[in-house]
N, C-alpha and C positions, 0 to 999 in steps of 0.2 A: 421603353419600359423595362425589356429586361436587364438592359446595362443597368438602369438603377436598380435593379434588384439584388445584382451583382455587387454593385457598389456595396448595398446597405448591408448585406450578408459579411461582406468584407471588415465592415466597418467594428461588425459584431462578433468576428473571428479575432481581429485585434484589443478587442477589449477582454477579452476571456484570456489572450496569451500576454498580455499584463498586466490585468491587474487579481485579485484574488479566486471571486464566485459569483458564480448571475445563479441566483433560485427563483427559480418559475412558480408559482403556484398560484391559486383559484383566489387568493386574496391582491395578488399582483406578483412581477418579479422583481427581484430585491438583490443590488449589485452592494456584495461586500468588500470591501478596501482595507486593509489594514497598514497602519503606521508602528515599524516595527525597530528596532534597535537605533541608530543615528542617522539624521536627517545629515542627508550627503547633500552641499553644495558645490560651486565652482572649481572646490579641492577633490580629487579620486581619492574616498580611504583606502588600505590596504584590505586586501582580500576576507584579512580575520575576522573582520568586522562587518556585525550584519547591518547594512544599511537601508534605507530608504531614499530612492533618489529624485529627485524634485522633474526632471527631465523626463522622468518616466508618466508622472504623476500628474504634471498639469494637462497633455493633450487628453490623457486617459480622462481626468474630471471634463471636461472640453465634452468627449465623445457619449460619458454618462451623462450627462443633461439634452443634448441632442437626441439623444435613440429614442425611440420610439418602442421599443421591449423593452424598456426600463423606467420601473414607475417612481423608484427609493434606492435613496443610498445611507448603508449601514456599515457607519466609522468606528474600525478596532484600534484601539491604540494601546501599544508598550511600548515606549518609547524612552531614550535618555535625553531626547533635546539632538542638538547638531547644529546645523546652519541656520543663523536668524532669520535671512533674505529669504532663503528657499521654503523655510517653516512659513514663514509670513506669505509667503506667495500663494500656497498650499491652503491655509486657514482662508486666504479671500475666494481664491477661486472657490471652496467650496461655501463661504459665507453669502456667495452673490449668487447662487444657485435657486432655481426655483422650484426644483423637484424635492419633494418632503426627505429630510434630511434630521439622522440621530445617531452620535457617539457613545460610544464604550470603550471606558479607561480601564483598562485588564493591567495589572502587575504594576506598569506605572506610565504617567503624564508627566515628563517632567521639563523643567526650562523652557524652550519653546514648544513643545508638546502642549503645552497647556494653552496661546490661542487655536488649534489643534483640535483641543478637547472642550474647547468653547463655541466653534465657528456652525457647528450645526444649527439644526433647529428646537433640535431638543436632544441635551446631554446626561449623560448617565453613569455612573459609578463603583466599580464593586464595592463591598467593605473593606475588602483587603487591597485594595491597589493605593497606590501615593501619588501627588504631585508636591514638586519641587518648586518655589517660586523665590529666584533669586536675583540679582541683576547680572547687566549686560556684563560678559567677560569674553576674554580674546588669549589664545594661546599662541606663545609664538613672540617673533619682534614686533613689539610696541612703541611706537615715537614720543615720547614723553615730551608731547609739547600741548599745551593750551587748547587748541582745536582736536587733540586725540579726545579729550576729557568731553570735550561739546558737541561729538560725535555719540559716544556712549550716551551722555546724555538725550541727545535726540533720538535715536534707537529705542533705548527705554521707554522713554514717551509714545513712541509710537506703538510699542508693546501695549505698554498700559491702557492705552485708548482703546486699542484693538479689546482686550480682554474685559474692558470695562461696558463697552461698547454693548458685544456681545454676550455678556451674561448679566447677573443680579447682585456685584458683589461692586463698594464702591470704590474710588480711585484711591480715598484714605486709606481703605483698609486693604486693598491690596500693595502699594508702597509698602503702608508698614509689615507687612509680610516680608517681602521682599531686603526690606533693610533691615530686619531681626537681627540680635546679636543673640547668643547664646544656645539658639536651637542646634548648629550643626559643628559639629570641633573644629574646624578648618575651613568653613564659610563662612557668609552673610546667606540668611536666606530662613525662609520654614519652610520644614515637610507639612502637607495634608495630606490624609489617612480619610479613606472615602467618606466617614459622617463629617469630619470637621471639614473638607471640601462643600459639602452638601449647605453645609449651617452658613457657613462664610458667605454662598450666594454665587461661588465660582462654576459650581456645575448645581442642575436644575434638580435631579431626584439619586439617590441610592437605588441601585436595580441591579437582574445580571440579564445575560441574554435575551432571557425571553421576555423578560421586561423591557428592554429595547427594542424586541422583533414589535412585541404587541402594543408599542407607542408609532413605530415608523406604519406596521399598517392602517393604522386609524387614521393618520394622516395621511393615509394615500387613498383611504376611502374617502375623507374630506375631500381631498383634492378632487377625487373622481366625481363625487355629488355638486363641487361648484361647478364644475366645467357641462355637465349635465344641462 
């Protein structure tokens, strides 16, 4: 019994030294995460660059659903987007979670950020923050053949489903988001601006913090009255 006590204290030492804040209080405790500048995949970015790394992220989501001092998890995101695989990774692990689960888009959601900012249970907005919704792009050597093209294409799809899936907005209208001409000088794509995100049905309410603390504890007092 005390090895496992050892263990579990352990488990809960590692969670505090990567990922953000566990707040204890008399409503429950409440492990915040945030998704901060670019989603770091299979490539190391350079130093400059503040990243998010996927590696870090899934065992950490892994450890918050297991514990047992953790009743909620509250998702911060500013983010520019980064790796598809790794964001998509990130968005399921925490979409298949059963502990009550709620985002907040601060500054911006963008690219893949945004199934990110959909995978919760309930997602949230500032006024002032944006999402970016454009299609699949790749920097770098591209093979300019036939199966490069039905690659993108699959990807996106998978995007798409992901975000349609998981929020209130439908695949028509997100597409056409996404294949906009005219909204960005040197894209395809549209920005949303936290009401016209809210209106579109991509994220669920306009709110700030406290608005998202006081959705994630009611759902964890739900939680706690089912399980009663």
């Amino acid at each position: 019994m005390e090895q496992k006590n050892k263990d579990t204290q352990g488990n809960q030492d590692d969670l505090l030294e990567l990922g953000s804040d566990l707040s204890k209080g008399s409503q429950g405790n409440i492990y915040t995460l945030t998704i901060i500048g670019q989603i770091e995949g299979h490539q190391v970015l350079p130093e400059t660059v503040k990243t998010t790394k996927y590696e870090h992220i899934l065992p950490l989501l892994a450890g918050i659903e297991e514990s047992e001092e953790i009743d909620g998890l509250l998702l911060l995101l500013n983010t520019v987007g980064g790796d598809i695989e790794a964001g998509l990774a990130i968005a399921e692990m925490i979409a298949g979670m059963k502990k009550p689960t709620v985002s907040l888009v601060l500054g911006g959601g963008h690219s893949i950020g945004i199934p990110l900012a959909v995978c919760t249970k309930k997602s949230f907005i500032t006024r002032t923050a944006s999402m970016t919704v454009h299609p699949v792009r790749m920097t770098g050597l591209v093979v300019g053949a036939p199966q490069t093209f039905r690659y993108f294409h699959r990807i996106q799809e998978q995007i798409t489903d992901f975000v349609t899936t998981n929020s209130a907005i439908s695949k028509e209208k997100f597409e056409g988001y996404m294949m906009a001409t005219g909204e960005m000088a040197t894209d395809v794509g549209t920005i949303l601006y936290g009401k016209d995100a809210v209106a579109s049905g991509l994220i669920d309410s306009l709110g700030d913090l406290n608005d998202a603390l006081t959705e994630l504890h009611a759902m964890i007092d739900m939680q706690k009255t089912e399980k009663k």
